[in-house]
C-alpha positions in Angstrom: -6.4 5.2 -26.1 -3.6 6.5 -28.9 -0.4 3.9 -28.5 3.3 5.5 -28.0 5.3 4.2 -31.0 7.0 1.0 -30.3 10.5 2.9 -30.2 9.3 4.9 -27.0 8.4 2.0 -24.8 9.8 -1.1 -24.1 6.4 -2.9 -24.6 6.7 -4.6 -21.4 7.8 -7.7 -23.1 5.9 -7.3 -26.2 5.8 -5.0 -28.6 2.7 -2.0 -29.1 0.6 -1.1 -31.7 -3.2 -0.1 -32.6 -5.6 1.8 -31.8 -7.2 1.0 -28.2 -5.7 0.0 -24.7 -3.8 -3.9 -24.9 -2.9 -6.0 -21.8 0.8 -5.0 -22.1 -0.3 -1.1 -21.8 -2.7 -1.7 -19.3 0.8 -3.3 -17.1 3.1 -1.1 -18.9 0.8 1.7 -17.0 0.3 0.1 -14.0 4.0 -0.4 -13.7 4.4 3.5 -14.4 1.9 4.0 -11.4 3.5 1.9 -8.8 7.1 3.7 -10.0 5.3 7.1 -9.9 3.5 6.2 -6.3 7.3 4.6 -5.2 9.0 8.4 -6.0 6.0 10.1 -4.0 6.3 7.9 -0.8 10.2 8.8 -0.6 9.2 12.7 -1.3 7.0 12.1 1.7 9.6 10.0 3.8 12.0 13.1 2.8 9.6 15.5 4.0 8.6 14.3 7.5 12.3 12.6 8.2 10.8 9.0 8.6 12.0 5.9 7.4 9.7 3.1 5.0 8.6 1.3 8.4 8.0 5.0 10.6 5.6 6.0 7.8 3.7 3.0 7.5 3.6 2.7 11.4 1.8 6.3 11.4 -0.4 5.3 8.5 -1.5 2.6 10.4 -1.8 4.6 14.0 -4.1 7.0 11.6 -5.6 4.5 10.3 -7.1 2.6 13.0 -7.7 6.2 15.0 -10.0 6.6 12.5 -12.3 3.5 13.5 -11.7 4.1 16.6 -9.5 1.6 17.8 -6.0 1.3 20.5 -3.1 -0.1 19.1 -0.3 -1.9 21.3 3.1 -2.2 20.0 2.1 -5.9 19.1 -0.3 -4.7 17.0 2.6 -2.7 14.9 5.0 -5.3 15.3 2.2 -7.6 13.6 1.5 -5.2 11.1 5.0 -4.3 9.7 5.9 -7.9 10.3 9.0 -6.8 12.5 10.5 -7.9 16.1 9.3 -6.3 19.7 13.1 -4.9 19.7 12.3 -3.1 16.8 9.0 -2.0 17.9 10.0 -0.3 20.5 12.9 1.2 18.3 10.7 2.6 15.8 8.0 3.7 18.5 10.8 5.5 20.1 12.0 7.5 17.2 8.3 8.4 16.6 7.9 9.8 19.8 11.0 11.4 20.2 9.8 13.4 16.5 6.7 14.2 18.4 4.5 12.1 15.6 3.2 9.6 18.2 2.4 9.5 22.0 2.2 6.4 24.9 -1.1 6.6 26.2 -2.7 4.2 29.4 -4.3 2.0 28.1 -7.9 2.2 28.5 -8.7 -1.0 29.9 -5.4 -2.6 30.4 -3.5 -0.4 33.3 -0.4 -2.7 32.9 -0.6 -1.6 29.3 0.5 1.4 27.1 -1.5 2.1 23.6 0.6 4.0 20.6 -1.4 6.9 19.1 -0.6 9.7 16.7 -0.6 13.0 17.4 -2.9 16.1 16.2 0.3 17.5 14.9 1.3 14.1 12.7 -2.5 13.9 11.9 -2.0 17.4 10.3 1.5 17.2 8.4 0.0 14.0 6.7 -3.0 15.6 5.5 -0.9 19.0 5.1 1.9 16.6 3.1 -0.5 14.2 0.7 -4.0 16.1 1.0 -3.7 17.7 -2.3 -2.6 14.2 -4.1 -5.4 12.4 -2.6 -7.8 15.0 -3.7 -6.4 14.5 -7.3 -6.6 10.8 -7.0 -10.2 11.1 -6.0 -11.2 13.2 -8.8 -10.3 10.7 -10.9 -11.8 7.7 -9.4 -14.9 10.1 -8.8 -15.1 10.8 -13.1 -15.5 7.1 -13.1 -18.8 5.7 -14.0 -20.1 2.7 -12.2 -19.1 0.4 -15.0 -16.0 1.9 -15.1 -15.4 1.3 -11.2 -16.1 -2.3 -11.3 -13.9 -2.5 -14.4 -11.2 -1.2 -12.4 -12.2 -2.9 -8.8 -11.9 -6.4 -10.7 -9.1 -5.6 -12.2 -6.9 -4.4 -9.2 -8.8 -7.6 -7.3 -7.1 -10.0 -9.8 -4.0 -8.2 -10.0 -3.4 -8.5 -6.2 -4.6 -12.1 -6.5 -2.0 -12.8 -9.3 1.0 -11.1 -7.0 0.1 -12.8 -3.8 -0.6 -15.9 -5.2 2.3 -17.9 -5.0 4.9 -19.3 -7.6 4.1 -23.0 -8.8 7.9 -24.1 -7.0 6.4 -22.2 -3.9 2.7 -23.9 -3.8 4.8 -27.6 -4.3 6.2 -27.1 -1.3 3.8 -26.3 0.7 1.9 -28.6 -0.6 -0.9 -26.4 -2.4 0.2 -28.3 -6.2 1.0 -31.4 -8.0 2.2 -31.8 -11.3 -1.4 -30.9 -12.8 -0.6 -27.1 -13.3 0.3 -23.5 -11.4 -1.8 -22.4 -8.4 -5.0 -20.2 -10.1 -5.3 -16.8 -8.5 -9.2 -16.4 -6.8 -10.9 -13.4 -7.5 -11.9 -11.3 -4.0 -15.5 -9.6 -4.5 
């Protein structure tokens, strides 16, 4: 992989140089993707009128449509980590834009189940089909090494974000004064 000159990039924290791929690239792209992926989830948000929480609500409510499962308003409340007053805010909105629908419940009949619409269904795909096409071609001219080169990699980068700060592990009770929390790689 040819290096930008030091001069065009900050380095991360460290300065560039040679001829193949170093750590501080490696972030210094992965930084450029989650900037790049931040810009495309507010042209979205733009696009279909929702806020950060709408859209994940509906990515969810596609989501789990997709394996076949009901979702309650718990069930989002749980998932964007946000209270049953706001719930029913954001459910609200959604139906009053026509991207969700109450639906009986199928086995509850004191309970209502939150499901998206063909219509939201469609503006999703119509709105980030092409991108996740591209994205897939990419991933697809992957070899197999190259996959698992990039699946453990992403594995221990989520590991390394979610694990948490040395100060944060003391208190909870997870460290002692023999060294930082180690990340665990997920297979």
């Amino acid at each position: 992989m040819a290096q930008k000159p030091a001069e065009d990039s900050s380095g991360y924290w460290y300065p560039t140089g040679g001829q193949h791929a170093t750590s501080v690239d490696v972030l210094n792209l992965l930084r450029e993707y989650r900037e790049a992926e931040a810009k495309m989830r507010a042209r979205t948000r733009s696009s279909m009128r929702m806020n950060e929480n709408d859209l994940l609500a509906l990515r969810f409510l596609l989501q789990q449509q997709r394996h076949g499962k009901v979702v309650v308003q718990k069930d989002l409340g749980e998932r964007l980590n946000i209270s049953s007053a706001s719930v029913t805010g954001l459910v609200d909105r959604l139906v009053k834009s026509g991207h969700v629908e109450r639906r009986p419940h199928p086995t509850d009949r004191r309970a209502s189940i939150i499901a998206p619409t063909v219509e939201s269904d469609r503006e999703v795909r119509e709105t980030l089909g092409v991108m996740h096409q591209r994205m897939i071609a990419v991933v697809d001219s992957l070899s197999t090494e190259e996959l698992d080169g990039v699946a453990k990699f992403l594995s221990g980068m989520v590991g390394s974000v979610e694990a948490p700060a040395p100060h944060d592990a003391e208190k909870a009770g997870g460290v002692t004064d023999a060294g930082p929390v180690m990340a665990v790689h997920r297979s």
